[in-house]
Backbone as JSON Lines, residues from 0, in Angstrom:
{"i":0,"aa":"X","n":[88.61,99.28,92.65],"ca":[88.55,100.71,92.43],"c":[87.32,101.09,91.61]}
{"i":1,"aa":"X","n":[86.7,99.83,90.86],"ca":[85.85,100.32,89.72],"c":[84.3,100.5,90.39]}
{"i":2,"aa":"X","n":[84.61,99.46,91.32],"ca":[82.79,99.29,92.16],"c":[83.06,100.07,92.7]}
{"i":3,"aa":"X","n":[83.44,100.65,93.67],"ca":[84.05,101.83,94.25],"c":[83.69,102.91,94.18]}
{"i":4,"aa":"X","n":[84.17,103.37,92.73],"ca":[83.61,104.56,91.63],"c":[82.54,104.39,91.72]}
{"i":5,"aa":"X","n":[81.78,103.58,91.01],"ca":[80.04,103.52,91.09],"c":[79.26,103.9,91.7]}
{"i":6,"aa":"X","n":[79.71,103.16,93.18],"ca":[78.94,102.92,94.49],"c":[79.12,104.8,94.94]}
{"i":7,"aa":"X","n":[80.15,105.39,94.79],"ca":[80.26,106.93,95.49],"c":[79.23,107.79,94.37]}
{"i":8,"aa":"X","n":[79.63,107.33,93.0],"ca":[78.58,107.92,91.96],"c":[77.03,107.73,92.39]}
{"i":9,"aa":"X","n":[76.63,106.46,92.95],"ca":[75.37,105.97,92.76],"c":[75.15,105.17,91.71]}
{"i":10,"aa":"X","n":[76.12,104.69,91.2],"ca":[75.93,103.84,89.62],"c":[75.08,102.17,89.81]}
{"i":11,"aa":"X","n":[74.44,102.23,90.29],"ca":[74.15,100.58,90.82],"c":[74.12,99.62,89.85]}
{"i":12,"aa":"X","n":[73.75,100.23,88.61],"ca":[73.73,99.24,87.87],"c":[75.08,98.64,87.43]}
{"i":13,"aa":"X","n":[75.74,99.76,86.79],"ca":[77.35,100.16,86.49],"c":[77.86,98.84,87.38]}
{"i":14,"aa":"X","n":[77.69,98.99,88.56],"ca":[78.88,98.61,89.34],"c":[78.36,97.18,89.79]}
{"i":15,"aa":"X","n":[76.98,97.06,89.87],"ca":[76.52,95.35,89.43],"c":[77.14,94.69,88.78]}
{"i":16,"aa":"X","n":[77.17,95.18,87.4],"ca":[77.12,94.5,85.82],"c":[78.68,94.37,85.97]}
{"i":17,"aa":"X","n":[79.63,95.55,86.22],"ca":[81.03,94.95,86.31],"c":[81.17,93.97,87.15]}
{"i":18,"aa":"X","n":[80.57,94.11,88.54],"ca":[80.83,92.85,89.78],"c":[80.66,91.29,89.11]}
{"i":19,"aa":"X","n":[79.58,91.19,88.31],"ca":[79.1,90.05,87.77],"c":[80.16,89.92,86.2]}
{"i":20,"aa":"X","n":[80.75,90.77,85.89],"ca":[81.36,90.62,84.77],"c":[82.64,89.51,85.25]}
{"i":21,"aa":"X","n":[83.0,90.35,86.45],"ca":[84.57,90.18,87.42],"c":[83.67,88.46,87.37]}
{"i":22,"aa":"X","n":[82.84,88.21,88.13],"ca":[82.54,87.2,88.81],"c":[82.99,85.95,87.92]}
{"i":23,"aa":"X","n":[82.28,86.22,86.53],"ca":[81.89,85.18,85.26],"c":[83.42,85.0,84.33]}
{"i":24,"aa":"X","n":[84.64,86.19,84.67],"ca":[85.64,85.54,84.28],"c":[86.28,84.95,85.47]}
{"i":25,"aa":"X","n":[85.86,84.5,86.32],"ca":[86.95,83.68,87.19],"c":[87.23,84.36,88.35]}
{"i":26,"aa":"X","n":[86.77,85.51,88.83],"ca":[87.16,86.18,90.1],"c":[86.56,85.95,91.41]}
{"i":27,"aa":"X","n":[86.97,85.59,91.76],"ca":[86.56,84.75,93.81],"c":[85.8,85.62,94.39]}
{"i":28,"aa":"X","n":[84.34,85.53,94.62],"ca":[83.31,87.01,95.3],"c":[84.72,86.87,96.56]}
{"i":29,"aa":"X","n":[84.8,85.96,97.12],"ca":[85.95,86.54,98.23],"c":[86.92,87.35,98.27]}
{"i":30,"aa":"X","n":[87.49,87.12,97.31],"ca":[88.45,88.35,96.74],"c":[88.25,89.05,96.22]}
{"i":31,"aa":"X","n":[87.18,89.56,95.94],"ca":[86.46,90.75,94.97],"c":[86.13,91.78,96.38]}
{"i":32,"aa":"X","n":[85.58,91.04,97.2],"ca":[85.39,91.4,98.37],"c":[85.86,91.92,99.31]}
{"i":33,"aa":"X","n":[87.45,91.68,99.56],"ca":[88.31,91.68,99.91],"c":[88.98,93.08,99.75]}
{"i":34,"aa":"X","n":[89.22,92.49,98.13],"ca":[90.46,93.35,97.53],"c":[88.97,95.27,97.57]}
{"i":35,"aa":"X","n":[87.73,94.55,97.73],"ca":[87.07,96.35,97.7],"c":[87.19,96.67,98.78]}
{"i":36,"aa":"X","n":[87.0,95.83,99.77],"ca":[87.83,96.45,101.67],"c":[89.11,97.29,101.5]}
{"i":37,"aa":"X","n":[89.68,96.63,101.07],"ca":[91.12,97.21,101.04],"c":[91.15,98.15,100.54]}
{"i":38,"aa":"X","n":[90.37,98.97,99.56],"ca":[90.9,100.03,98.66],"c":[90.11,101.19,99.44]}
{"i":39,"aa":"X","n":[88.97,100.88,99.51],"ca":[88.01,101.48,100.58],"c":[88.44,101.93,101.62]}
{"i":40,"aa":"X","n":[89.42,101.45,102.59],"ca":[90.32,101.64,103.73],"c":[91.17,102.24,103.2]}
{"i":41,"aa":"X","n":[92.05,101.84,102.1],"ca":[93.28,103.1,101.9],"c":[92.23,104.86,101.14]}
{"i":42,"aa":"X","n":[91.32,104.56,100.41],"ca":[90.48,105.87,100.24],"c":[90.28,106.55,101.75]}
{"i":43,"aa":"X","n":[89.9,105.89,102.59],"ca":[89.41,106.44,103.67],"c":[90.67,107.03,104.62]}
{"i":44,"aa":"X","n":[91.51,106.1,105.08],"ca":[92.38,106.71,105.02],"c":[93.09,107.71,104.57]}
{"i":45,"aa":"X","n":[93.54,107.7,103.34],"ca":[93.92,108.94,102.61],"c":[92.7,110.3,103.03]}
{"i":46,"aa":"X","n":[91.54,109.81,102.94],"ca":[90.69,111.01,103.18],"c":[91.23,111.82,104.38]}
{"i":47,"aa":"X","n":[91.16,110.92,105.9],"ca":[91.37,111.67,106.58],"c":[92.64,112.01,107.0]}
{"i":48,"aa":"X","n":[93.94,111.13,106.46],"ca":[94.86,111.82,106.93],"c":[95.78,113.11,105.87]}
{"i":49,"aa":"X","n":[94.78,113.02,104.43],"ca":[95.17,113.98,103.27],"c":[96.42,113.65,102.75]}
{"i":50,"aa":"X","n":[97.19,112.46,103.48],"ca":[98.19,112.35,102.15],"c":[98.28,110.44,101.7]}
{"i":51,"aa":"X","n":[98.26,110.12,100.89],"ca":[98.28,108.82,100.42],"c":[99.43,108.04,101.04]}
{"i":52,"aa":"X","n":[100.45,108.94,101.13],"ca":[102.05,108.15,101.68],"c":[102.17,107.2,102.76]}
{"i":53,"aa":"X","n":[100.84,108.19,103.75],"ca":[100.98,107.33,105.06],"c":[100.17,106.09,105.34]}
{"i":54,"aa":"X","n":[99.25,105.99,104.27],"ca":[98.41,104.59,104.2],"c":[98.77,103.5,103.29]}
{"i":55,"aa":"X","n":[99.32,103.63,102.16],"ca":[99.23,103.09,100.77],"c":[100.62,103.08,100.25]}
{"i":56,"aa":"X","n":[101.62,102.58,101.28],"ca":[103.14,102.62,100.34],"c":[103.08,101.46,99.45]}
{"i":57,"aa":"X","n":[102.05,100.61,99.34],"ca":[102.19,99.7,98.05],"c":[101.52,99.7,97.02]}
{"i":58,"aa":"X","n":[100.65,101.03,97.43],"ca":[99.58,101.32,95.9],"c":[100.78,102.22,94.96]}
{"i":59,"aa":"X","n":[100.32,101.34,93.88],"ca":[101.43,101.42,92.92],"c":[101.22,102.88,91.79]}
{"i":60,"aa":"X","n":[101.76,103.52,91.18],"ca":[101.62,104.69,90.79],"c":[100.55,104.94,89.87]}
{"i":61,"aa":"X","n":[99.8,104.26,88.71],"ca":[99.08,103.98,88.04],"c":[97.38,104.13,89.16]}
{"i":62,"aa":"X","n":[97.74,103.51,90.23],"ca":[96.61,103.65,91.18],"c":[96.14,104.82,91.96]}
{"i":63,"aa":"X","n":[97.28,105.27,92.43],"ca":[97.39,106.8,93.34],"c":[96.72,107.32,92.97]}
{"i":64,"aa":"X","n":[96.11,107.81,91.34],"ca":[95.6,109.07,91.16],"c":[93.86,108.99,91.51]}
{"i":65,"aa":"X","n":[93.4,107.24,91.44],"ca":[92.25,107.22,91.31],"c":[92.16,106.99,93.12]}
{"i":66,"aa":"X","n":[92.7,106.84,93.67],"ca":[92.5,106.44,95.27],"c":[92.83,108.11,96.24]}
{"i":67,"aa":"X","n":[93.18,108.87,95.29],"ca":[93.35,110.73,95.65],"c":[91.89,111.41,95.09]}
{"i":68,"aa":"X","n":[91.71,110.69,93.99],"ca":[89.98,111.42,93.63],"c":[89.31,110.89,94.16]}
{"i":69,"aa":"X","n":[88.67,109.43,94.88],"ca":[87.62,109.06,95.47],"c":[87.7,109.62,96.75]}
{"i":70,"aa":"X","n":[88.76,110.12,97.31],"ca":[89.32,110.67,98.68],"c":[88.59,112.29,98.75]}
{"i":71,"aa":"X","n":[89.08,112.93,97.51],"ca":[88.18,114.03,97.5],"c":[87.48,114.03,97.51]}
{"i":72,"aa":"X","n":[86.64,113.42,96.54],"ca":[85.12,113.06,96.28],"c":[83.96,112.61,97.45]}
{"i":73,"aa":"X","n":[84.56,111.79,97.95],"ca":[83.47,111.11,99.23],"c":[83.59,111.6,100.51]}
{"i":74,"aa":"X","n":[82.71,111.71,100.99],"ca":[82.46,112.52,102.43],"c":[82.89,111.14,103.47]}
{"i":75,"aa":"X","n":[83.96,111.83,104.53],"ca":[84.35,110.4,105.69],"c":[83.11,109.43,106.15]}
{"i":76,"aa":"X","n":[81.63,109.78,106.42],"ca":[81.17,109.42,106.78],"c":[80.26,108.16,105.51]}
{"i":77,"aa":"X","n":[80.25,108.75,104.28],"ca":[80.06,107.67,103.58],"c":[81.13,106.34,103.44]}
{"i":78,"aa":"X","n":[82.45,106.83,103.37],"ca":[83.05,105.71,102.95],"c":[82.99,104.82,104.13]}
{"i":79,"aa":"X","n":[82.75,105.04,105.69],"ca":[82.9,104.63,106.52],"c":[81.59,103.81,106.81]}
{"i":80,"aa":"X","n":[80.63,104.37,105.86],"ca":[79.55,103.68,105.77],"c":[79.88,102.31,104.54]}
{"i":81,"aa":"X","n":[80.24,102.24,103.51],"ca":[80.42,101.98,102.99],"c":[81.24,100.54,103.1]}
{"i":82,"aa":"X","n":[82.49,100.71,104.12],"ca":[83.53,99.98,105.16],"c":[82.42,98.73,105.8]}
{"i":83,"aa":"X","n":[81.5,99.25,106.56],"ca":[80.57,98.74,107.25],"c":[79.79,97.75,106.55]}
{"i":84,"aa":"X","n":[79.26,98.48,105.52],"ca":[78.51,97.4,104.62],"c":[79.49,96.23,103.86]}
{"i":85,"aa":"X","n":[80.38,96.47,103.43],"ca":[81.03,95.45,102.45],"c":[81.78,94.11,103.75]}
{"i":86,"aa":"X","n":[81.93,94.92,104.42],"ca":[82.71,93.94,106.06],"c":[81.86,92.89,106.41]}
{"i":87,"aa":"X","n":[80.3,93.34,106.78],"ca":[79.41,92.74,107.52],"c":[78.58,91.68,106.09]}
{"i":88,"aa":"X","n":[78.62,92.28,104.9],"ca":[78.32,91.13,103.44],"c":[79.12,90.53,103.58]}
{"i":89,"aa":"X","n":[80.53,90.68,103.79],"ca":[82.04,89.56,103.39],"c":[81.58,88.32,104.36]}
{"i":90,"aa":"X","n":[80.88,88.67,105.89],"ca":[81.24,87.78,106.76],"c":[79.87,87.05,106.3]}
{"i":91,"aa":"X","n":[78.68,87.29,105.69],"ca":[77.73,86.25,105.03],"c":[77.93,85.58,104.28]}
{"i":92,"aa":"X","n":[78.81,85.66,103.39],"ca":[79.46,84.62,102.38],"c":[78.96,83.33,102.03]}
{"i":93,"aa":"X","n":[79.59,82.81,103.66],"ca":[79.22,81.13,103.66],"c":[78.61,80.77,103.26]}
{"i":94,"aa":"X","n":[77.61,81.77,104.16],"ca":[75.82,81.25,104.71],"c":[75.13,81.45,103.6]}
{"i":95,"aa":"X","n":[75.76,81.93,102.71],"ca":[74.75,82.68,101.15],"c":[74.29,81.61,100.18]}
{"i":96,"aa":"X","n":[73.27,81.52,100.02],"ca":[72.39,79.99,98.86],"c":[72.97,80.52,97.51]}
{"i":97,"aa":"X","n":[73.66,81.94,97.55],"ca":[73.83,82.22,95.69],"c":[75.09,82.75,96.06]}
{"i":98,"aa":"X","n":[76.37,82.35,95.55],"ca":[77.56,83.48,95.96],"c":[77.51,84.63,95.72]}
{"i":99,"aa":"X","n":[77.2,84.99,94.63],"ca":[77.01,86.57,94.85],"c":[76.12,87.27,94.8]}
{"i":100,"aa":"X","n":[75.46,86.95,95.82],"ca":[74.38,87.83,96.78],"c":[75.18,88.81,97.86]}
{"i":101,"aa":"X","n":[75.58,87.85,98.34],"ca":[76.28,89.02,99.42],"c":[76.67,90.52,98.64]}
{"i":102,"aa":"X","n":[77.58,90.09,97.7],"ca":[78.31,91.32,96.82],"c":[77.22,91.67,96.17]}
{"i":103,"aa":"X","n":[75.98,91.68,95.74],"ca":[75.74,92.12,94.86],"c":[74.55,93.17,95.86]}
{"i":104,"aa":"X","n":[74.35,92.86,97.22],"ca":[73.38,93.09,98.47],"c":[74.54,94.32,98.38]}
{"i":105,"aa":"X","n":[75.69,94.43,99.15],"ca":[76.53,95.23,99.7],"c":[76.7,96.42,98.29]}
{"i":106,"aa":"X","n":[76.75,96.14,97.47],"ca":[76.93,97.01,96.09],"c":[75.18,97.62,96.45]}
{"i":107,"aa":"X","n":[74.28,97.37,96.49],"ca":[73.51,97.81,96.2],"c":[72.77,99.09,97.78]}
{"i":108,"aa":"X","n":[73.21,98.16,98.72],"ca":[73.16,99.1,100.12],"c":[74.23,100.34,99.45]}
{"i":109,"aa":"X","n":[75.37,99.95,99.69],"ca":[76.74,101.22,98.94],"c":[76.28,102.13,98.15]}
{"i":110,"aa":"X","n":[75.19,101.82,97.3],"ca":[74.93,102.52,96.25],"c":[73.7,103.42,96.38]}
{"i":111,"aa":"X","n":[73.24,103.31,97.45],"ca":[71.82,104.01,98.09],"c":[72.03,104.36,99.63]}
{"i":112,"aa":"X","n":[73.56,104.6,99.98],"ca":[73.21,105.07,101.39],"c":[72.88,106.14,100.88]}
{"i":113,"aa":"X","n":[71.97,106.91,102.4],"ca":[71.35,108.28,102.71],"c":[69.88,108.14,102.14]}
{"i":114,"aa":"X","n":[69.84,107.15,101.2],"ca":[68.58,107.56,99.75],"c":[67.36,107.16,100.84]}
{"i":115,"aa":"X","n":[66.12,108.03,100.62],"ca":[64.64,108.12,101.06],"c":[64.4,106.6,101.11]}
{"i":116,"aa":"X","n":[63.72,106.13,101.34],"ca":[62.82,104.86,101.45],"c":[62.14,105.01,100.07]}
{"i":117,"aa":"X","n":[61.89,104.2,99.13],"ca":[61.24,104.65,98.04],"c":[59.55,103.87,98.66]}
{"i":118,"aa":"X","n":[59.84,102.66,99.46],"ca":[58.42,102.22,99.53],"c":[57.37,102.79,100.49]}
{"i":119,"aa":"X","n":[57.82,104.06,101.07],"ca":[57.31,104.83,101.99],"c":[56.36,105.67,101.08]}
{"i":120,"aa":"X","n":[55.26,105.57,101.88],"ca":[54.18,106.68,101.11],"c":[54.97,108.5,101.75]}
{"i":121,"aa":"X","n":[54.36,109.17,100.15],"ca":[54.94,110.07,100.47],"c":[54.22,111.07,101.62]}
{"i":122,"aa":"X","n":[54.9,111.43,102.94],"ca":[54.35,112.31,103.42],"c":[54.35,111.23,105.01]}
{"i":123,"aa":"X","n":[54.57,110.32,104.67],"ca":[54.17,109.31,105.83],"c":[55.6,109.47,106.84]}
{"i":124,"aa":"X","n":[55.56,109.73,107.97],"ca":[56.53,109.47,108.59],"c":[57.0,107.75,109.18]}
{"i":125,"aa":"X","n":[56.39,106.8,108.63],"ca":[56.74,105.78,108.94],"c":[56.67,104.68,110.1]}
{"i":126,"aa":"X","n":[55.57,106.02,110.8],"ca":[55.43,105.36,112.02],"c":[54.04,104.72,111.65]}
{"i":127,"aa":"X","n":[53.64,103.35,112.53],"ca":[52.42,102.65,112.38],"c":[51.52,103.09,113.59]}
{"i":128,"aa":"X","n":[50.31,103.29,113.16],"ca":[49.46,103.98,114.11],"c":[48.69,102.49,114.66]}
């Protein structure tokens, strides 16, 4: 729920520094990974069907309130962006020389969809002549 927050804020750093906090007491990038799919899907859910009941009968009451504000908060098409990125990092895992690269790649895409190209000159449309 906490990278989550970040990533809809734009917090990149925020939501790094916790990922790596999670990491260094003992938490499995797999299950870190995982368990942010999952919450991500019941947000999204809840988004579009507007009530929590019909996605999330095991999010427990303490949780509801923060999985009803990221629902407001984020537009369908980000979180769905969002879905995309953390899915397609989970399945690099293996293949990854540092474990948490993947998570820390997917936190950082999450945290800059929509954003300009910063290494684009300004004014340049990007095409190569």
């Amino acid at each position: 729920a906490i990278i989550v927050e970040h990533c809809l804020r734009r917090q990149t750093a925020e939501a790094l520094a916790f990922a790596n906090r999670l990491a260094e007491e003992g938490v499995a990038i797999p299950v870190l990974m995982q368990d942010t799919i999952a919450w991500l899907r019941n947000v999204l859910l809840t988004k579009v069907s507007g009530r929590l009941d019909l996605v999330a009968q095991t999010t427990v009451g303490e949780l509801q309130e923060p999985v009803l504000a990221q629902a407001a908060e984020a537009a369908v098409s980000q979180l769905c962006s969002m879905l995309d990125i953390f899915l397609n990092r989970r399945q690099r895992l293996a293949d990854s020389p540092l474990p948490q690269l993947p998570l820390e790649l997917a936190i950082i895409e999450a945290c800059t969809i929509d954003e300009p190209l910063e290494d684009s000159p300004a004014g340049s449309s990007g095409a190569v002549s």
